[in-house]
N, C-alpha and C positions, 0 to 999 in steps of 0.2 A: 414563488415561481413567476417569472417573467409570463404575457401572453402571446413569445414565441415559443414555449415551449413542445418539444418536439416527442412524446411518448417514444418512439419508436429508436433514438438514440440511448435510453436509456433503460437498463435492467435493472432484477433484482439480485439480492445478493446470492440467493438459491439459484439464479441461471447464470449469474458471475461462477459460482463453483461448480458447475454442472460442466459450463465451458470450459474451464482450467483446469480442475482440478485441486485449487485451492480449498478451504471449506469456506460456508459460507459463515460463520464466526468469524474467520480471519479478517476476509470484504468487510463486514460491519466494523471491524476494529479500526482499519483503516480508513473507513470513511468518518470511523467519532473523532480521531485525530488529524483528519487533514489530510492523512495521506494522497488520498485518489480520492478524485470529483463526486463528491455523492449530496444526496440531499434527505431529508427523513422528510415523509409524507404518512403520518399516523405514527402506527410504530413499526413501519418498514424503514428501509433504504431502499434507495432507486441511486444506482450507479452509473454514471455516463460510460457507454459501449465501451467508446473509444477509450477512458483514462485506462478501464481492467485491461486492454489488450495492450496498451503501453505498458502497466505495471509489469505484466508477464513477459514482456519482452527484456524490460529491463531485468527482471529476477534473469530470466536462460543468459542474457549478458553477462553478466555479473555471476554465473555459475558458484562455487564456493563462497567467493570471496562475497556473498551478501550476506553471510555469517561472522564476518569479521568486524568487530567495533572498531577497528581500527582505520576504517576505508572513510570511513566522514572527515576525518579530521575533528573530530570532537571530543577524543582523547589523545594526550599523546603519552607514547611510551619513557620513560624516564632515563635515566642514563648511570642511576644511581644502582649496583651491584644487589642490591637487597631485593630489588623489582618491585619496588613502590612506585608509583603513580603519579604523573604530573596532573592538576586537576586546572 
């Protein structure tokens, strides 16, 4: 941590899911992967305010369709009758 670091921008993941509604296993999953801004101090997460309330915006944006593997672009559908997989 930098010596501007600001406590008060940052939560944990039990008051990331307390605010949302997410749980707070989900937050830590996504802060070990990169997802949203977080940092481990011991064997917590500390989550910056602000990325949880972007993530959440983006998940109600995204309504269904953030269940769809298919919105990344990271798969694509194949064109082949049998519905095999382009990889």
């Amino acid at each position: 941590m930098s010596d501007s670091f600001d406590p008060t921008e940052w939560i944990t993941t039990k008051e990331a899911a307390e605010l949302t509604g997410y749980s707070s296993i989900h937050f830590r999953q996504l802060a070990q992967r990169g997802k949203i801004e977080g940092l481990k101090k011991g064997r917590d997460w500390l989550l910056r305010k602000k990325a949880v309330i972007t993530y959440v915006e983006e998940m109600k944006r995204l309504g269904k369709a953030k269940h769809d593997p298919w919105r990344t672009g990271s798969r694509r559908k194949s064109s082949h009758k049998e519905g095999l997989w382009d990889t």
